[in-house]
C-alpha positions in Angstrom: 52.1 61.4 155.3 53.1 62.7 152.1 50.5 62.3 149.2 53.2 60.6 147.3 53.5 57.5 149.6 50.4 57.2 150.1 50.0 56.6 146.1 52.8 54.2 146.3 51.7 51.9 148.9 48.2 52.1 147.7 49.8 50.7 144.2 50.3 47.3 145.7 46.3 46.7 145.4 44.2 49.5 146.7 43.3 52.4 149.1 40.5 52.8 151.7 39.6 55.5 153.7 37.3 55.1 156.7 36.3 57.3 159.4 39.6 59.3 158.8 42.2 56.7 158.6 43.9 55.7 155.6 44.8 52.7 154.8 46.2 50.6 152.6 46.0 46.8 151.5 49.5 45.9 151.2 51.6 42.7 151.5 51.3 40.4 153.9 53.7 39.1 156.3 55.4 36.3 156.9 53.4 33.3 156.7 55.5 30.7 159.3 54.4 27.6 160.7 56.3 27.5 163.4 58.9 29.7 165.3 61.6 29.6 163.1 59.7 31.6 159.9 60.3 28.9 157.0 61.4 30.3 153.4 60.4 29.5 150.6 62.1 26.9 148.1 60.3 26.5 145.0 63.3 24.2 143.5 64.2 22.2 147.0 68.5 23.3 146.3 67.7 23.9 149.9 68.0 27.8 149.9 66.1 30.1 150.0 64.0 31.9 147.2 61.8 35.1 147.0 58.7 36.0 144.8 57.2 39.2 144.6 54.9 41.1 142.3 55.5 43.4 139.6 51.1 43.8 139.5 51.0 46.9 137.5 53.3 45.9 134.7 52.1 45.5 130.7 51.9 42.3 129.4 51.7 42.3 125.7 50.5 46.0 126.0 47.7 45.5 128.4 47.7 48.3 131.3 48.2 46.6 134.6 48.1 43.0 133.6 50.6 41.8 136.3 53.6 39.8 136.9 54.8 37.9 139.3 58.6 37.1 139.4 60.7 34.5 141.5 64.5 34.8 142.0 66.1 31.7 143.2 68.8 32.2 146.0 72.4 30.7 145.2 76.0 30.6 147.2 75.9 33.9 146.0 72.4 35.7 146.5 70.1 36.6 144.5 70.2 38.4 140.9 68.9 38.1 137.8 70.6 34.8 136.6 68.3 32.5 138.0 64.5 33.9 138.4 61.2 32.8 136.9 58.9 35.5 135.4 55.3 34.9 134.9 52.3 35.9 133.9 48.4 34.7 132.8 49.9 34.7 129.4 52.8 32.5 130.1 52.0 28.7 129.3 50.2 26.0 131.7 49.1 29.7 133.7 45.4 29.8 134.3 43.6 32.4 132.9 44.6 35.3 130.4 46.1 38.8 130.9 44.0 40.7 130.8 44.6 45.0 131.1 43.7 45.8 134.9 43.7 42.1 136.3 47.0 43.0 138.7 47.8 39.4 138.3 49.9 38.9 141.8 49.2 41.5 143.8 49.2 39.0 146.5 50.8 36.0 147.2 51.6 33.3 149.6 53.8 30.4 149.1 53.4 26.6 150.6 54.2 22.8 149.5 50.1 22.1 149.0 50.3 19.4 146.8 52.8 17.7 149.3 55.4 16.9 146.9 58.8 18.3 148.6 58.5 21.8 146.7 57.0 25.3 147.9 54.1 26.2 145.7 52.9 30.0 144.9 49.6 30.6 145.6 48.9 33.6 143.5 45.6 36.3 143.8 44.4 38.6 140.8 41.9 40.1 142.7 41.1 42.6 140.1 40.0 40.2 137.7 36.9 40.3 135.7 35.2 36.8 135.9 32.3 36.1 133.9 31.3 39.8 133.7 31.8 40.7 137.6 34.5 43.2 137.5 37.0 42.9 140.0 35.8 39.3 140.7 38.7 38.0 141.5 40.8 34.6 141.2 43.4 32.4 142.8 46.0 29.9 141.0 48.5 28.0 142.4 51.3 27.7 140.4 53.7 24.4 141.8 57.0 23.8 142.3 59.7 21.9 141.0 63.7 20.8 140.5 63.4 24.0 137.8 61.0 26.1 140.5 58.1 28.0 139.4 57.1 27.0 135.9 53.9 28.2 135.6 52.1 25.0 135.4 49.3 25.3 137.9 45.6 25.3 138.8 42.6 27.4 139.7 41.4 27.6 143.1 37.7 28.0 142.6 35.4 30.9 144.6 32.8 29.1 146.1 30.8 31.8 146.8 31.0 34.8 143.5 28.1 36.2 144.1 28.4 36.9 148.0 31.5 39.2 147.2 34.3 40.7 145.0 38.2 40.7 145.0 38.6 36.7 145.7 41.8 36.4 146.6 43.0 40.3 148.1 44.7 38.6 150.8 46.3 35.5 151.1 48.5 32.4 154.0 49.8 29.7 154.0 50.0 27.6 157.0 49.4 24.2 158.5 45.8 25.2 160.4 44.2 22.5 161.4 47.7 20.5 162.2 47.4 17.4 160.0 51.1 18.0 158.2 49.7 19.4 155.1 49.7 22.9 154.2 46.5 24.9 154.1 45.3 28.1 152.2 43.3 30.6 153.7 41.7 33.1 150.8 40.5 36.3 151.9 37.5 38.9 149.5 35.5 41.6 150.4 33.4 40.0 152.8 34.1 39.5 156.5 34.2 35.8 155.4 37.9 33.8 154.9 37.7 30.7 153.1 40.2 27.8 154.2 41.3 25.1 152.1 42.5 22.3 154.1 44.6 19.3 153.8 46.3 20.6 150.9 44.9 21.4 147.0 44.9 19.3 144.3 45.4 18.9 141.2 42.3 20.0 140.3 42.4 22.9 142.7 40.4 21.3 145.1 40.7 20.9 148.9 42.8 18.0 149.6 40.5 17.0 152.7 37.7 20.0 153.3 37.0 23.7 152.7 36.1 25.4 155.5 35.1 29.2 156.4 35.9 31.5 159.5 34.5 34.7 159.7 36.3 37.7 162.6 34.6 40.6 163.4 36.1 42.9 161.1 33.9 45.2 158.5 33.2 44.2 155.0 32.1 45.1 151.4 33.2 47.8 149.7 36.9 48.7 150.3 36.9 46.4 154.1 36.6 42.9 154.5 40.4 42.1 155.7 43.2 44.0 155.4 46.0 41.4 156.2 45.9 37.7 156.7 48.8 36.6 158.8 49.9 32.7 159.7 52.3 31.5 162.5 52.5 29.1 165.4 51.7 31.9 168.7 50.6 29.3 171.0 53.2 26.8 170.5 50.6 23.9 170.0 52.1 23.3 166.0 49.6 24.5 164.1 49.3 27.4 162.9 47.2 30.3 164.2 45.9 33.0 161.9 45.9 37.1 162.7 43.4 38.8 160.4 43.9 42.8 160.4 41.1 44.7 159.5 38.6 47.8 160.4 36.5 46.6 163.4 32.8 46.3 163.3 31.5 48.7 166.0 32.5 52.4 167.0 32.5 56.2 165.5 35.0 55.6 163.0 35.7 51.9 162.6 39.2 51.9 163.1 41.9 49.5 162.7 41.4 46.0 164.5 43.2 42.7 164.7 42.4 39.5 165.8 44.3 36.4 166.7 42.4 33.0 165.5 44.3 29.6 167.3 44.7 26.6 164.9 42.8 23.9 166.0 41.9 20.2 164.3 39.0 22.3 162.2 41.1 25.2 161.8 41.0 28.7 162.7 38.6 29.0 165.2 37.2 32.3 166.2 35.9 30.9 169.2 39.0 31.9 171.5 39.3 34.6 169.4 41.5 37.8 170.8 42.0 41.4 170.1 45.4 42.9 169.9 46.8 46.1 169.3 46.2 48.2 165.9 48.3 47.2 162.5 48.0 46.6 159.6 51.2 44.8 158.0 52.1 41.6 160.6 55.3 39.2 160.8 55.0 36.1 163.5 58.2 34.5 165.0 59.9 33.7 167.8 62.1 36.9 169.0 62.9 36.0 172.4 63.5 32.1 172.1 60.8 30.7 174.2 59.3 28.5 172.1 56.2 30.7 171.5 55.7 33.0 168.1 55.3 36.8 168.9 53.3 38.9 166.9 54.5 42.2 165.4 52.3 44.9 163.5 53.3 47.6 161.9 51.2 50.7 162.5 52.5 53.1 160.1 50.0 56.0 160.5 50.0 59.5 162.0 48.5 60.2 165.3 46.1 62.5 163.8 44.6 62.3 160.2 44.4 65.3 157.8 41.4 66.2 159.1 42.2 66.4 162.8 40.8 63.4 164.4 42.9 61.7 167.3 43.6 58.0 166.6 43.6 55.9 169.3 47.2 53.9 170.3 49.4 56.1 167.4 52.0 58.0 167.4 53.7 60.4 164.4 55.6 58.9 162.3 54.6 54.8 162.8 54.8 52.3 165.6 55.6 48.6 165.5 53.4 46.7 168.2 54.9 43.6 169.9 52.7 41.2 171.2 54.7 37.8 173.0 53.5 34.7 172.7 52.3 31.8 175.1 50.9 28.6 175.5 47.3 30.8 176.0 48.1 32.5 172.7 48.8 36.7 172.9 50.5 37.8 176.0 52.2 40.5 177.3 53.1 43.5 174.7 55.4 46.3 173.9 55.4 48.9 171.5 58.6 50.4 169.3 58.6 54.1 167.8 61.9 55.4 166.4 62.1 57.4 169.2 62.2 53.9 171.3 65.6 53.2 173.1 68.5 53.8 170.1 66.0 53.3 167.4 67.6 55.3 164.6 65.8 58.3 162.5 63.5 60.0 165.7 59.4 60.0 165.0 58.3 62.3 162.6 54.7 62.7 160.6 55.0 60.9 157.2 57.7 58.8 158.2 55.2 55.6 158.1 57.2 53.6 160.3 56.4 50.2 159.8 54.7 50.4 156.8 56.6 47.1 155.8 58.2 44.9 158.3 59.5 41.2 158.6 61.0 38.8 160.8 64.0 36.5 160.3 67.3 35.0 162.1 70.1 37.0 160.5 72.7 35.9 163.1 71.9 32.1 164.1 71.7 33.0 167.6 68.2 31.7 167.9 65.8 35.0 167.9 64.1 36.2 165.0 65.1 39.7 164.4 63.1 42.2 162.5 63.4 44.8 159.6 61.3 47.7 159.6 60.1 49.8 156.2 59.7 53.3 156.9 59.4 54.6 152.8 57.9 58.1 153.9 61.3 58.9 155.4 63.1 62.1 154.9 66.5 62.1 154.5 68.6 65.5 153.5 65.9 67.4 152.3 64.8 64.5 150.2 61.2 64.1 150.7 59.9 60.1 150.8 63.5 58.8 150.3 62.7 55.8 152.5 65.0 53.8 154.6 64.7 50.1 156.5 65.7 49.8 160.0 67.3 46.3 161.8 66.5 45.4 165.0 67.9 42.0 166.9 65.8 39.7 168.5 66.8 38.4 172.3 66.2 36.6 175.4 64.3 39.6 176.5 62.8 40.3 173.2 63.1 42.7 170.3 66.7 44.5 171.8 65.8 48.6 171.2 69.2 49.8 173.2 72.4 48.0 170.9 73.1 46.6 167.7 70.5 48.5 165.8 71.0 48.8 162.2 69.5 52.2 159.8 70.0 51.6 155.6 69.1 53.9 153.0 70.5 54.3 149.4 73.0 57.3 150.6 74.4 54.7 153.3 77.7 53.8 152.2 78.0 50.3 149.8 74.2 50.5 149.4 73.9 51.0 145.5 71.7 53.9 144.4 70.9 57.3 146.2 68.7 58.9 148.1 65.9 60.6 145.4 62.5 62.1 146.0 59.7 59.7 146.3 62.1 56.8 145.9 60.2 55.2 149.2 62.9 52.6 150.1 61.0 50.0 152.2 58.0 49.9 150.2 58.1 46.1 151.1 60.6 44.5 152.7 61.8 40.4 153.7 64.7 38.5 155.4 65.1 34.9 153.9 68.4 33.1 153.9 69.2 33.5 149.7 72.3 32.4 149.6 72.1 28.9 151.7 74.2 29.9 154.8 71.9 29.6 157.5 71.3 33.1 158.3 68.9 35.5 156.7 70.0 38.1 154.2 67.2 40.9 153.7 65.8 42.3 150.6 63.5 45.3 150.0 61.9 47.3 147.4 61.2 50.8 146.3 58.6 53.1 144.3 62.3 53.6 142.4 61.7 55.9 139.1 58.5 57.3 139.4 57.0 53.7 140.1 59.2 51.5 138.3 60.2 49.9 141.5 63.7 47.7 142.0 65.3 45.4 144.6 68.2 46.0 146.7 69.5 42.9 148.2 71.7 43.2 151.5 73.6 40.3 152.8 74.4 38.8 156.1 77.8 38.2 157.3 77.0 35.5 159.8 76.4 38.8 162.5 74.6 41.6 161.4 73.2 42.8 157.4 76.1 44.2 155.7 76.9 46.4 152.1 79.8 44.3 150.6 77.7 42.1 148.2 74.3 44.3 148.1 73.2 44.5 144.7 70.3 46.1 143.3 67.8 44.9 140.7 65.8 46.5 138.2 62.1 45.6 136.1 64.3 46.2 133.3 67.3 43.4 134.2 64.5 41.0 135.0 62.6 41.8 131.4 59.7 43.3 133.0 58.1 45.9 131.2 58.7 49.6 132.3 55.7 51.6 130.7 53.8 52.6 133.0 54.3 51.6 136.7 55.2 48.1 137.4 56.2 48.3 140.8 58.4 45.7 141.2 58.6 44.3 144.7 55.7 46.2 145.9 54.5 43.1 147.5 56.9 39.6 149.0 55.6 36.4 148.7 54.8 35.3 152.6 
């Protein structure tokens, strides 16, 4: 993998190398409480919305303050027309900017206060709270008829001194099945606080806080990598996959584990292992009721300095595990050199960096979209490109209907540059209200500037007439240093 990328992907928060595997803190996935992968509405029109980070922008020339910004989806997608942008400056906003907070450089959204609109859960891990650097923080910003206004509240650390980054990782889901959305928070530690039952006003838990701890590595650059919330099991409420660096062996390498909802939430009692990823997306792929879990291995199957790493492959893998009424089932893996996967395997290609489920074509399976940013394309090194793949009855379908965009595909606005890293993040969310998902993704785009390009669906399949790209500029976000817009989705 290209040192470039690795930079790039690292930008979202931060990098950590352990026993020869790099990885990197990045987005998390979609945050569904059931099947279907729910969208975001912050303004209840009844389509959908997107948020997503611009963490390393200035804010009134403070390095790395942080953004976050929230396009609202219309008849005719999204742009810059309608959108929300935000930061610890902007008014009823906890906190102050502050240079190197990277205010949103995670996010989850959720209706916690119960009202009828989504909410934005928003984590500035980086910040520096009563002298403890990199402390951390959490607000949650609600919604409204006018969406995201930045009125909103702090979601208090119960525990500072036990660990630093409160708020790295962050989902949204209905855990412990009483109707209400929960917030699990995620630090340094092994330790994952969940607020139950909804927060209030005050930024307390509606009913209870309660804590769930995996065996994954903390302190330092661990604790987990990914938090990841969706229905596997079928039972309606929402289990939780934590990705992470596993407590025991050599080299401590890459380890998930599924957590089932129960009526205290996330239990690791019945806790399971499943196969290596960092970046996860739950939803139903093969109609059977039952979420299925995809990771997104992106790594090499050796590091730079030689070292074999278990269950990779060059150039990426995305894992499939199927659901069932006992949770995690049966699995299969996809490689671009899987079936008519486009592009072929290749080292650097960090297949799966980014991926995301979503029903593009109504027929009832979640389909996924694949971020390989370290692609090659024509000589250009990192270039990036995003991959479709169709959910159905049989699963994730490898052999037909596949779909391969980059910014030299024709209608996709841009080109292919060095280092551009298209599929840095990546989502499908139905943005302009006609009951199929349209997919947007984001790129390290001028030297870290970052943009949007927005690709609609046509009822079948993700299409070029109407894509539209979107800049930091358009959306008034700073461009001084690196911004990088989208580098992280709202899950």
């Amino acid at each position: 993998m290209q040192q470039r990328l690795r930079l790039a992907l690292a930008a979202a928060t931060a990098a950590a190398l352990t026993g020869g595997l790099l990885t990197f803190t990045a987005a998390t996935a979609t945050a569904a409480d059931s099947t279907t992968v729910p969208q975001a509405d912050f303004n209840g029109d009844g389509i959908g919305d997107v948020a997503f980070s611009a963490a390393g922008a200035y804010v009134s020339g403070l390095k790395n303050a942080g953004q976050v910004v929230v396009l609202y989806g219309t008849s005719t997608g999204v742009g810059t027309a309608k959108r929300s942008v935000l930061s610890q400056n902007s008014a009823g906003v906890p906190g102050g900017s502050e240079a190197g907070d990277a205010f949103g450089s995670e996010t989850a959204y959720g209706d916690f206060n119960h009202d009828g609109y989504d909410d934005l859960a928003v984590g500035t891990p980086h910040e520096k709270v009563s002298g403890d650097t990199n402390g951390g923080t959490v607000a949650v910003l609600w919604g409204s008829a006018s969406g995201i206004t930045g009125k909103g509240v702090t979601v208090p650390d119960p525990a500072a001194s036990s660990h630093d980054r409160w708020g790295q990782y962050l989902a949204a889901g209905d855990f412990d099945g009483d109707g209400r959305d929960d917030l699990a928070v995620a630090n340094s530690s092994s330790t994952i606080y969940v607020y139950k039952g909804g927060i209030t006003s005050s930024g307390a838990a509606g009913t209870a806080r309660s804590t769930v701890k995996p065996p994954v590595q903390s302190g330092g650059d661990t604790g987990p990598l990914n938090l990841t919330a969706g229905d596997v099991n079928g039972d309606k409420k929402t289990d939780l996959v934590v990705d992470g660096f596993e407590t025991t062996g050599e080299y401590g390498w890459n380890a998930n584990y599924y957590l089932p909802g129960t009526s205290s939430g996330p239990s690791t009692a019945a806790a399971k292992k499943l196969r290596p990823g960092v970046i996860t997306a739950i939803g139903d792929v093969n109609g059977d009721g039952y979420g299925d879990i995809v990771s997104g291995a992106y790594w090499d199957s050796k590091t730079s300095d030689g070292v074999a790493i278990p269950n990779s492959s060059d150039g990426g893998r995305a894992n499939v595990t199927y659901g069932s009424a006992s949770g995690p089932a049966s699995t299969a893996t996809i490689t671009q050199n899987t079936g008519n996967v486009p592009g072929g395997s290749e080292k650097g290609d960090a297949f799966a960096a980014e991926l995301d489920l979503g029903d593009i074509n109504g027929d009832g399976y979640q389909d996924l979209v694949v971020g390989a940013p370290g692609e090659d394309l024509g000589g250009v090194t990192d270039a990036g490109a995003v991959t479709v793949l169709y959910g159905s009855a049989s699963g994730i379908n490898t052999a037909s209907g596949t779909q391969f965009f980059a910014q030299s595909t024709a209608g996709v606005p841009g080109s292919d540059e060095k280092y551009d890293e298209l599929g840095l993040d990546v989502k499908l969310d139905d943005v302009n209200g006609d009951g199929r998902a349209d997919l947007v993704a984001s790129s390290w785009e001028n030297a870290g500037n970052g943009s949007l390009l927005y690709l609609p669906s046509n009822g079948t399949k993700i299409v070029t007439p109407g894509a539209g790209s979107i800049s930091p500029s358009a959306l008034g976000v700073a461009t001084t240093g690196t911004p990088n817009l989208g580098a992280n989705f709202a899950d």
